[in-house]
C-alpha positions as CSV (number, residue, x, y, z in Angstrom):
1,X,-68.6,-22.6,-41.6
2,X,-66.3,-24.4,-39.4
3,X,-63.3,-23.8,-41.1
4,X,-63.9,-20.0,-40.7
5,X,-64.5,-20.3,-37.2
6,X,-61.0,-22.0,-36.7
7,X,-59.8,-19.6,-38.9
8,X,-60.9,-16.7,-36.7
9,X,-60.2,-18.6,-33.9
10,X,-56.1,-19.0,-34.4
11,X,-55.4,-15.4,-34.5
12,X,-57.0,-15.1,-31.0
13,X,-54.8,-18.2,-29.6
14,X,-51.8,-15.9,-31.3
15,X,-52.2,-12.8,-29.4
16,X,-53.0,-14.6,-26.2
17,X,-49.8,-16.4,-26.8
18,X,-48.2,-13.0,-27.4
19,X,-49.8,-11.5,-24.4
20,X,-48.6,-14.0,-21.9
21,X,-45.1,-13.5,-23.3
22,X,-45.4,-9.8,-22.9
23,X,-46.7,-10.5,-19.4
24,X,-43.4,-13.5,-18.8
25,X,-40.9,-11.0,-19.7
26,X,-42.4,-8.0,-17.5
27,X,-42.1,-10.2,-14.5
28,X,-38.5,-11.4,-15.2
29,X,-37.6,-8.0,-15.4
30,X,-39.0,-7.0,-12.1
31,X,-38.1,-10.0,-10.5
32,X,-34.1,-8.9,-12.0
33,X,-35.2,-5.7,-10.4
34,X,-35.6,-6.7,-6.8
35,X,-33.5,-9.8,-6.6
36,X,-30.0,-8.0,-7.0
37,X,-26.8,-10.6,-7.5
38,X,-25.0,-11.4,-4.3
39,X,-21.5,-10.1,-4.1
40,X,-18.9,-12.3,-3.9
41,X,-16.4,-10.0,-2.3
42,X,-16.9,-11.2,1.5
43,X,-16.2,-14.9,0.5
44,X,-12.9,-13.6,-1.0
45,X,-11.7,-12.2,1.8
46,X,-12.7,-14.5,4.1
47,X,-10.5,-17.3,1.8
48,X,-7.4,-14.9,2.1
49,X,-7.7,-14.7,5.8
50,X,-7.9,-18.6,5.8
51,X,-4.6,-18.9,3.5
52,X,-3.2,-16.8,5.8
53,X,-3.9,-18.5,8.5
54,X,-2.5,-21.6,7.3
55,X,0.6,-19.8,6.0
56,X,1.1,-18.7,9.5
57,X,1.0,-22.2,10.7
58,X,3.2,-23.5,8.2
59,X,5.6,-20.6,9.1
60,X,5.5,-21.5,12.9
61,X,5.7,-25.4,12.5
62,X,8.8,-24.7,10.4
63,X,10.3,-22.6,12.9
64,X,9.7,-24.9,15.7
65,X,11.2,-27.4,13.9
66,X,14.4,-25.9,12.9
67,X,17.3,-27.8,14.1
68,X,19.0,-26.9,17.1
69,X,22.7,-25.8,16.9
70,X,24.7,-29.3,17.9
71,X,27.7,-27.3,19.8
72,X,26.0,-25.5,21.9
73,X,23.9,-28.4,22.5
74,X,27.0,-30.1,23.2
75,X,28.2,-27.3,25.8
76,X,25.1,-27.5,27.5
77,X,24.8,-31.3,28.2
78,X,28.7,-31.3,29.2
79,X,28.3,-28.6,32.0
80,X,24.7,-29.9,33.1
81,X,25.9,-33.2,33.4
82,X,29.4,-32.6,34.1
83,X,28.1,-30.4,37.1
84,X,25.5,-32.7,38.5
85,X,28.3,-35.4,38.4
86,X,30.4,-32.7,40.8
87,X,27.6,-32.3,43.4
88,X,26.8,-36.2,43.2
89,X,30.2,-37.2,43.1
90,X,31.5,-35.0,46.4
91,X,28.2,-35.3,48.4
92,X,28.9,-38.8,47.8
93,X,32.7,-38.4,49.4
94,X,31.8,-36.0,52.0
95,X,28.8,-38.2,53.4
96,X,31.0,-41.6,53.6
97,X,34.2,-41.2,55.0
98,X,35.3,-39.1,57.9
99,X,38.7,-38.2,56.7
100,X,38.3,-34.5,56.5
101,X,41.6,-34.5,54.8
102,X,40.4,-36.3,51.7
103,X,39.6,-33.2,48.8
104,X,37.6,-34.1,45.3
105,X,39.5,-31.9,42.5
106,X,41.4,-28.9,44.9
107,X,37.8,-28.8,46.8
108,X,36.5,-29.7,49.7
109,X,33.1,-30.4,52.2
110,X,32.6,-28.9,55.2
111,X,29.8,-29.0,57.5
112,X,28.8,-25.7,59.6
113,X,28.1,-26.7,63.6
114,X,28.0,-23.1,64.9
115,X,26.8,-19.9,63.6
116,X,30.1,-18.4,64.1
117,X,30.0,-16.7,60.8
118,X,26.5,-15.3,60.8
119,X,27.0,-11.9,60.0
120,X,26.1,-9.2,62.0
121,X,26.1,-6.5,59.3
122,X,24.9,-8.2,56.2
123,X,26.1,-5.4,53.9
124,X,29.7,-5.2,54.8
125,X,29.9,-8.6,55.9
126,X,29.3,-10.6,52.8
127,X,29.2,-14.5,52.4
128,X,28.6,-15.2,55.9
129,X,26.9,-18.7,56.6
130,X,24.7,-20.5,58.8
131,X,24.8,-23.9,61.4
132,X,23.7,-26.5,58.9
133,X,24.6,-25.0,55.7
134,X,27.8,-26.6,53.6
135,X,30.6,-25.0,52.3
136,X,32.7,-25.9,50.0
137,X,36.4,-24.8,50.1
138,X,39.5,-24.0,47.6
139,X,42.5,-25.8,48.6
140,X,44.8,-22.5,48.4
141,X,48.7,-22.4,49.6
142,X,49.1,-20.8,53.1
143,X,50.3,-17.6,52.3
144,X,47.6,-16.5,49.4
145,X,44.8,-15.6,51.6
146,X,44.0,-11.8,52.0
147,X,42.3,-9.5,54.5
148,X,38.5,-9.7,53.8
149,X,39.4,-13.8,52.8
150,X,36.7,-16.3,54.1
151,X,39.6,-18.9,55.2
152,X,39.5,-22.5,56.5
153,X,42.3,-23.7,59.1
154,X,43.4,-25.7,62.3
155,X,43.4,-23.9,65.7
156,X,46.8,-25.9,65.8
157,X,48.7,-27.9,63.8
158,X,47.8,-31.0,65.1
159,X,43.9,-30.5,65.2
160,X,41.7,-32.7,63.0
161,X,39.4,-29.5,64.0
162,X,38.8,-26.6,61.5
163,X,37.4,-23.5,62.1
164,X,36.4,-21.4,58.9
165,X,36.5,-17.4,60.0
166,X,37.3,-14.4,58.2
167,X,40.6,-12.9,57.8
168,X,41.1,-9.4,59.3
169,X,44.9,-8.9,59.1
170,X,47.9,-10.5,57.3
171,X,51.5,-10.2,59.0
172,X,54.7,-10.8,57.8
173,X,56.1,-12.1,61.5
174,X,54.7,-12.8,64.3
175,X,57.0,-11.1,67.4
176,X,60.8,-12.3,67.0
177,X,59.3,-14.7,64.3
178,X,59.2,-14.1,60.8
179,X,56.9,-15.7,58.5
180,X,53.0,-15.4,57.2
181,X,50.5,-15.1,60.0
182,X,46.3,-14.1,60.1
183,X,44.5,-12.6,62.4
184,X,41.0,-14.1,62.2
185,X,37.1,-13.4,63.4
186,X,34.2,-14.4,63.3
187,X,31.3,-12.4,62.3
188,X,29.4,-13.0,64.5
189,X,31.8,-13.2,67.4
190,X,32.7,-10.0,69.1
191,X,36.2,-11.5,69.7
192,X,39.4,-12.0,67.5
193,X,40.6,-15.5,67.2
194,X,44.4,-16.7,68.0
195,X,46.6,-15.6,65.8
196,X,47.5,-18.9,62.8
197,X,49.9,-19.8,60.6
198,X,50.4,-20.1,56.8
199,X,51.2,-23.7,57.4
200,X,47.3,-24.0,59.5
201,X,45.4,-22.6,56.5
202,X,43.8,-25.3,54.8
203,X,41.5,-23.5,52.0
204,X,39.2,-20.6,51.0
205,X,35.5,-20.6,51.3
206,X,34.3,-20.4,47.5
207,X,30.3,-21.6,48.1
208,X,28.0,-21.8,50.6
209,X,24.9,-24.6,50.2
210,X,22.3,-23.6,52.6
211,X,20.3,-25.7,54.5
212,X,22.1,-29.5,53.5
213,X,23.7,-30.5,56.6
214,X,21.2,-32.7,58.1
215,X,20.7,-34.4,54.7
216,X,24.5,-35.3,54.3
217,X,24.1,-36.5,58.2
218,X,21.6,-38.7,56.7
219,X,23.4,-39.9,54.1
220,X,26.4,-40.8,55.9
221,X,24.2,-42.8,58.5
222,X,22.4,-44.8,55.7
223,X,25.0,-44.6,52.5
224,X,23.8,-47.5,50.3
225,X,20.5,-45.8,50.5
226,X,21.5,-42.4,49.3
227,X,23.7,-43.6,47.2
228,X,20.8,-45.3,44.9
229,X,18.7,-42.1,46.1
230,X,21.6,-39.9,44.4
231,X,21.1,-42.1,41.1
232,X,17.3,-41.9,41.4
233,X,17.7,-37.9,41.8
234,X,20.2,-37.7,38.7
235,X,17.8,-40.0,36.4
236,X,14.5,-37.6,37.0
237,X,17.0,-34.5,36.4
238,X,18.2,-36.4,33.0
239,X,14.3,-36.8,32.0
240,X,12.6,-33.7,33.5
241,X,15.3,-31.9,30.8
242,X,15.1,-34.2,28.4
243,X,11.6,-33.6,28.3
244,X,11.6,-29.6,28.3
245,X,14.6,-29.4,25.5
246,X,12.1,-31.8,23.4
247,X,8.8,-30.3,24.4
């Protein structure tokens, strides 16, 4: 009797077996249903725009760090330097010695006492200067200068005064005497000056510095001073652009 009760009993166990398959493999299936599969397309792009990203930072690292071109690198430093050298150089000149005489190169310093030269119509009376500014003059010969000429000269040939006005007429004599002569004026004087020379005209005006005379006072009253000042200035100006050019 026992054996046909297991008997009957196993084919039970079978179907229950069978059943909870069945029931297993329904709930996968619904469970396939409402858990879809994430897609995988947002990761991609995202991992192209990050390669290139760093493909544009490679690109721009290697074209920061292209390599200058050596001549014109070579230009530069020679007219920065060459022309901070100039401006140290006859400052330097101008500020120590009273000879007005002396010239650096064909050029010389002159500082502006009156305002002679301030112009009265700006438009038609260009390069006009100011009391206090610097000019720097062209060492020209005598008879070059033109009308409209900004020209530097004695009142007489013995003066170790200059005046610095503007031409406004060129002769050829001057009465019974023959030779180059200028009729100069201020622009801001209402007046004409005597008539000069060739042989009074020291130079032409070619720049104006504004605002400098007081400094170059300064230096010429204290020159060891501005003369390690000058230095101090040029060294900053060397780093400041070494620092920019390297940045």
């Amino acid at each position: 009797m026992a054996e046909e009760r297991n008997k009957k009993q196993q084919p039970n166990k079978k179907k229950r077996t069978t059943k909870s398959a069945a029931k297993q493999s329904v709930n996968k299936k619904q469970v396939s249903k409402h858990s879809k599969p994430k897609s995988r397309k947002p990761q991609a792009k995202n991992s192209k725009r990050k390669q290139e990203h760093a493909s544009k930072k490679t690109k721009n690292k290697t074209q920061q760090r292209k390599p200058k071109n050596p001549v014109y690198t070579l230009l530069f430093n020679i007219i920065f330097y060459g022309f901070i050298l100039f401006m140290i150089i006859g400052s330097i000149i101008f500020a120590t010695t009273k000879n007005a005489d002396k010239s650096v190169m064909g050029y010389r310093f002159f500082g502006v006492l009156t305002d002679s030269m301030v112009p009265r119509d700006p438009e038609k009376q260009k390069g006009g200067f100011h009391s206090g500014d610097v000019i720097i003059v062209k060492n020209i010969a005598g008879d070059s200068a033109e009308v409209g000429d900004i020209i530097t000269f004695r009142p007489s040939i013995k003066s170790q005064a200059f005046l610095t006005h503007r031409v406004k007429e060129k002769m050829d004599h001057l009465g019974d005497t023959k030779g180059t002569y200028y009729i100069t004026q201020g622009d801001a004087n209402l007046a004409e000056d005597v008539p000069v020379s060739a042989k009074q005209v020291v130079g032409k005006k070619i720049i104006v510095v504004p605002k400098i005379g007081a400094f170059l006072n300064f230096v010429r009253e204290n020159p060891l001073v501005s003369i390690i000042f000058l230095i101090s200035v040029f060294g900053f100006i060397t780093i400041i652009r070494y620092y920019i050019l390297n940045k």
